[in-house]
C-alpha positions as CSV (number, residue, x, y, z in Angstrom):
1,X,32.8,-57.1,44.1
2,X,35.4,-59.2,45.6
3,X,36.3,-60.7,42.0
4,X,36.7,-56.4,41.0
5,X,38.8,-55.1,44.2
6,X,41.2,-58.0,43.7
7,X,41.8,-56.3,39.8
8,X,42.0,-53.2,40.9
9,X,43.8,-53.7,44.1
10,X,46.9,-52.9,42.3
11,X,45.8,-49.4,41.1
12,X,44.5,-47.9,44.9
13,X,45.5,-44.1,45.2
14,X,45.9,-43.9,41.6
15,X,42.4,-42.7,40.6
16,X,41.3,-39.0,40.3
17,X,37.6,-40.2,41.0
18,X,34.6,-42.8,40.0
19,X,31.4,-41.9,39.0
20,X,28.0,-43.8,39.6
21,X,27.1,-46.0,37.0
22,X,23.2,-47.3,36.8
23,X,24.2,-50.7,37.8
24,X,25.2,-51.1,41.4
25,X,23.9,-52.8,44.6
26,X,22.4,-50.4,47.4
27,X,23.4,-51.7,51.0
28,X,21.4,-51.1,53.9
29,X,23.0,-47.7,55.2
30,X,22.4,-45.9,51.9
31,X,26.0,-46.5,50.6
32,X,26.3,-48.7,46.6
33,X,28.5,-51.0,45.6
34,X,29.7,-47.8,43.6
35,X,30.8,-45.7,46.6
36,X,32.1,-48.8,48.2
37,X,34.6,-49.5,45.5
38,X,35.4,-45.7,45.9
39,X,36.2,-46.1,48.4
40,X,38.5,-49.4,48.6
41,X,40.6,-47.6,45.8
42,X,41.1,-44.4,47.7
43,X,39.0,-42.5,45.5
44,X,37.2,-39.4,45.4
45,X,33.7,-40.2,44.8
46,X,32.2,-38.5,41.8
47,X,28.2,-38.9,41.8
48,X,26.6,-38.3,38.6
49,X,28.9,-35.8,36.6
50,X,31.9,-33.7,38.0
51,X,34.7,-31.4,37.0
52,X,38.0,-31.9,38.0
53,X,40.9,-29.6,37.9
54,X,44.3,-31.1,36.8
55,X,46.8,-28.5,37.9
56,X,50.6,-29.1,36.3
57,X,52.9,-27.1,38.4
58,X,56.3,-25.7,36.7
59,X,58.6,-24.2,39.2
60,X,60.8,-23.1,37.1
61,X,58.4,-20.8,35.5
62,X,56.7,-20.3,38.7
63,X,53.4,-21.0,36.8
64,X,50.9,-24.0,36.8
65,X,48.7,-25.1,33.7
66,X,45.4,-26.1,34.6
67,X,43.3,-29.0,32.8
68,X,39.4,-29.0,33.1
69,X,38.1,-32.0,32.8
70,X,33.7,-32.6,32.8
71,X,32.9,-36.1,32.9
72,X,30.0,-38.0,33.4
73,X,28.1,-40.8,33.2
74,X,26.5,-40.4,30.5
75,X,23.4,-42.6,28.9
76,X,22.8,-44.0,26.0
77,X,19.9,-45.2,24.3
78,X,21.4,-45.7,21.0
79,X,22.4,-42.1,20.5
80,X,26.1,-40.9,20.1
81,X,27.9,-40.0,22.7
82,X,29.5,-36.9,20.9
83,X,26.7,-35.4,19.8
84,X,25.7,-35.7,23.8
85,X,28.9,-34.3,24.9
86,X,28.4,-31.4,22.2
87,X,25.3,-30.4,23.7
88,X,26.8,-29.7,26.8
89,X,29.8,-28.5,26.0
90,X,28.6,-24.4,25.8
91,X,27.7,-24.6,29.3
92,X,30.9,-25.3,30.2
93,X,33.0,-23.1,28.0
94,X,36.2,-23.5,29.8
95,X,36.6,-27.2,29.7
96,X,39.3,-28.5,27.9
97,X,37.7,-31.6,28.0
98,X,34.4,-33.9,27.9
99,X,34.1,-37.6,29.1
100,X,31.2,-40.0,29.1
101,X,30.7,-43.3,30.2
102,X,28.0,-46.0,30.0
103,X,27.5,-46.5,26.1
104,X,30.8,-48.2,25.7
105,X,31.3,-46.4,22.4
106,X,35.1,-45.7,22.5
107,X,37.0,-42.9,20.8
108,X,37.5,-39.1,20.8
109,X,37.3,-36.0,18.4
110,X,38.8,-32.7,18.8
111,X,36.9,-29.6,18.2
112,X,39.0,-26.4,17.7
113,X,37.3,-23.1,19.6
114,X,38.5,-19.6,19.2
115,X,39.6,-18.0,22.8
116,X,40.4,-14.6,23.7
117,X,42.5,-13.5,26.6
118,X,44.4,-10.3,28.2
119,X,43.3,-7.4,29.2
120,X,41.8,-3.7,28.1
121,X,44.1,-2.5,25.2
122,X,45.7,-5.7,25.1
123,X,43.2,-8.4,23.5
124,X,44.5,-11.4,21.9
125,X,43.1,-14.1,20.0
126,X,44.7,-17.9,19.9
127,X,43.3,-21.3,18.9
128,X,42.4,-23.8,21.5
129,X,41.5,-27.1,21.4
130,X,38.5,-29.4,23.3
131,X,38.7,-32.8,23.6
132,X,35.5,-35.1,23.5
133,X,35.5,-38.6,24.8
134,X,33.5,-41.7,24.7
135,X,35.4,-43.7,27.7
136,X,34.0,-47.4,26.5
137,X,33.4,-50.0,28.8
138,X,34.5,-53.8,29.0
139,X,31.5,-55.7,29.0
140,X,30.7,-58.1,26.2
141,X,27.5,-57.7,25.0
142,X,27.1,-61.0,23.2
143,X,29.0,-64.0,24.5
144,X,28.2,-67.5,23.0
145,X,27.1,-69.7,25.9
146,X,26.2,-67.6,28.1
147,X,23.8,-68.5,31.2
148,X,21.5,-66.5,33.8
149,X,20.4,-68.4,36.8
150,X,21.8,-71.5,35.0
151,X,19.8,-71.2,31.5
152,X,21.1,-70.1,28.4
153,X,20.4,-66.4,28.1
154,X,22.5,-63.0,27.1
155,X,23.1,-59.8,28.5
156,X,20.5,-56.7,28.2
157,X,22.3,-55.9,24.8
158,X,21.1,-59.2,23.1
159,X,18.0,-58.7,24.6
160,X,17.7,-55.6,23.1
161,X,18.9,-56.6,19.8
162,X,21.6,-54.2,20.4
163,X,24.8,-53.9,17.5
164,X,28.0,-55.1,19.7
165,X,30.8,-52.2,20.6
166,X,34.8,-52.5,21.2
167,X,35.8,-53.5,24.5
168,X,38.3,-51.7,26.5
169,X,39.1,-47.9,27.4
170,X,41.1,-44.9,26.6
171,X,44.3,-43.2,27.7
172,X,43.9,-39.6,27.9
173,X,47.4,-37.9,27.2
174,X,47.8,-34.3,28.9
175,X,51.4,-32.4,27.9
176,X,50.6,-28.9,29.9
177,X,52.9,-26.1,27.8
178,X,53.4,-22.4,29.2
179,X,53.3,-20.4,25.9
180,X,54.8,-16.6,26.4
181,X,51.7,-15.1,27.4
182,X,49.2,-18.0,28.1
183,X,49.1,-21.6,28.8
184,X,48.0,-24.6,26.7
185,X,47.7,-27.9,26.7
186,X,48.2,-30.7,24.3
187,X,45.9,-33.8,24.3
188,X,46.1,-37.1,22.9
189,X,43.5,-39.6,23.4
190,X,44.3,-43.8,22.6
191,X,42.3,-46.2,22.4
């Protein structure tokens, strides 16, 4: 943990929230090694899955653009993350976008929805697009030499006979854009 806060140290106050992964020390008064790093980096703690409301605020148009982000940690047993993220996607039909951890997959796709909006008399139709996200994740899952307890042996994917995956993460790109009569975002996602 020590080895992690001094990373991080640099990016306290700068995080919009950390989730609980399935790896993490439980101290004695109930808090984890997750909430403790939380925590030390001045961030709202997440739990499980969450959404989060990113609110843009334009003053010269006196109007804000929201973003609604759902993310989560996520599982994976092999399976793709999208096709996880698609499932729950109609449950939460006003998202404009899905993230999940813990497979280390990394990527996105966009998936185009049809949205109506205004009022009696007045319906409109416009486009609007979801982004989906598989956050990855920066550990190595096979590394040559590597010891546990001081004999040779690899991580849980090597075990498993797992297929390696990229290292690293995503940068999510939000541009919030106040159309004539509605609001709507554009998203980017790089990897």
């Amino acid at each position: 943990m020590d080895e992690v806060k001094e990373i991080l140290a640099p990016s306290k106050g700068m995080w919009m929230g950390l989730h609980e992964g399935h790896h993490y020390l439980e101290y004695e008064d109930g808090t984890t090694s997750d909430t403790d790093l939380a925590h030390f980096l001045e961030a709202p703690f997440l739990g499980t899955a969450a959404a989060t409301r990113l609110r843009f605020k334009n003053k010269e148009a006196r109007q804000s653009v929201d973003c609604l982000i759902w993310s989560g940690h996520g599982e994976g047993a092999g399976q793709d993350p999208f096709a996880r993220l698609l499932k729950v996607a109609p449950g939460f039909p006003q998202m404009d976008i899905f993230i999940q951890g813990h497979n280390t997959q990394l990527g996105s796709k966009k998936l185009d929805t049809i949205e109506f909006y205004g009022g009696t008399g007045n319906l409109r139709m416009r486009q609007r697009t979801v982004l989906f996200v598989a956050a990855g994740g920066f550990m190595k899952g096979y590394a040559q030499g590597s010891m546990i307890a001081g004999r040779a042996q690899g991580s849980y994917v090597e075990k498993g006979m797992m297929r390696p995956t990229s290292v690293g993460g995503v940068v999510i790109e939000v541009i919030p854009r106040h159309k004539e009569d509605y609001n709507d975002l554009d998203m980017f996602c790089s990897v």
